[in-house]
NUFIDREN-846017 format. One line per 5 residues: number of its first residue (from 1); for each residue x, y, z of C-alpha. Coordinates in nm, 4 decimals. Layout:
BEGIN
NUM	X Y Z ~ ...
This chain:
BEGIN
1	-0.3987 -0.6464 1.7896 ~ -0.4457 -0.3998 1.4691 ~ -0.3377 -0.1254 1.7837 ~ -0.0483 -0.2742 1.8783 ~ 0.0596 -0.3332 1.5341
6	0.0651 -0.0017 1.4882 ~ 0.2570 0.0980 1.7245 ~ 0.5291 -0.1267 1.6170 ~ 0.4977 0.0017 1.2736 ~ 0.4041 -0.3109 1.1214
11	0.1461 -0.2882 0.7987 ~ 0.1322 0.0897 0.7879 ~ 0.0168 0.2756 0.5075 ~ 0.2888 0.4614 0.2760 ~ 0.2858 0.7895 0.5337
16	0.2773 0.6265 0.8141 ~ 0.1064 0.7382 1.0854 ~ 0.1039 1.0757 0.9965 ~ -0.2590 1.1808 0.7784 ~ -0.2083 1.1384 0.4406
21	-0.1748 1.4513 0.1305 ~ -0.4302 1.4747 -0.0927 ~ -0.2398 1.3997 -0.3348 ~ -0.2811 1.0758 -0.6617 ~ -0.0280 0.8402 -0.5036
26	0.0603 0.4506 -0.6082 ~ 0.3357 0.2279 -0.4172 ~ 0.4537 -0.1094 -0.3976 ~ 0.6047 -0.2653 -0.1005 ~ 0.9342 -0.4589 -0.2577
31	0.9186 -0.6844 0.0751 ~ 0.5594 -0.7996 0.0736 ~ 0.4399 -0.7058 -0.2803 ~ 0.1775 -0.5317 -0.1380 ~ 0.0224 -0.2498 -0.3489
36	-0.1845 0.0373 -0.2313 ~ -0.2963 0.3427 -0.4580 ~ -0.5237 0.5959 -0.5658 ~ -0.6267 0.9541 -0.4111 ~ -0.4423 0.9497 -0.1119
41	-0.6041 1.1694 0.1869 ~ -0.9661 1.1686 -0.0361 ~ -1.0293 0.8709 -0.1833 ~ -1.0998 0.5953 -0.3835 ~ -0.8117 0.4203 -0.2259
46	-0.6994 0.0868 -0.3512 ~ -0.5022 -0.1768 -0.1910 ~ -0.4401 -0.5188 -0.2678 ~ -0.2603 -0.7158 -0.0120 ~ -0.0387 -1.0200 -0.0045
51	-0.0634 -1.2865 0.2958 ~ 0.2759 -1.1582 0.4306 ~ 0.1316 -0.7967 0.4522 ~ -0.0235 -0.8599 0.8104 ~ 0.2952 -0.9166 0.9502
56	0.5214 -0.6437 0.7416 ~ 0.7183 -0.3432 0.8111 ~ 0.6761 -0.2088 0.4809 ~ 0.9548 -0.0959 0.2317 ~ 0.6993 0.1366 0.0380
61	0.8652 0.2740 -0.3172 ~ 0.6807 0.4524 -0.5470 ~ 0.5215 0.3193 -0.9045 ~ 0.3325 0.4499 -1.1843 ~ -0.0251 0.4114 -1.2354
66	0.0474 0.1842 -1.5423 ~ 0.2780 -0.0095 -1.3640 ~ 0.0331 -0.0175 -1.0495 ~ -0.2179 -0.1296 -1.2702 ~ 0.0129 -0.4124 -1.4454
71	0.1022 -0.5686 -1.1631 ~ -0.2310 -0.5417 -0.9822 ~ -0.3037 -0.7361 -1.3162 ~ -0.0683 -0.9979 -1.3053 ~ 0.0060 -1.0530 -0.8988
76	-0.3636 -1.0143 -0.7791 ~ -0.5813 -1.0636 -1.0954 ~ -0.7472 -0.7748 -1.0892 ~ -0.8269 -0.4432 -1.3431
């Protein structure tokens, strides 16, 4: 299933399916809410997922650490 969503483009990561940069990188998905962040390509990686991100087609915009970290704080309840 996880396969097939990926071919139809459903829940990928902010690249897509192309390998990530190495690069500090934080987004939001402003369908979902989904949030994924932190050294992209390397590692850690964060990402804290709403119910509906199983079944999205992300709409990935970029965010700020702070504001990654507010509303990983107030959606998700976590530091």
């Amino acid at each position: 299933m996880r396969w097939l969503n990926w071919l139809r483009g459903i829940d990928l990561p902010p690249w897509g399916r192309a390998l990530p940069p190495i690069a500090v990188l934080h987004f939001e998905c402003a369908r979902c809410g989904s949030l994924v962040g932190g050294i992209a390509g390397k590692g850690p990686w964060k990402r804290l997922r709403t119910a509906e991100a199983a079944r999205c087609r992300h709409a990935w915009r970029g965010c700020s650490q702070e504001s990654f970290r507010e509303l990983g704080r107030s959606r998700f309840g976590v530091e």
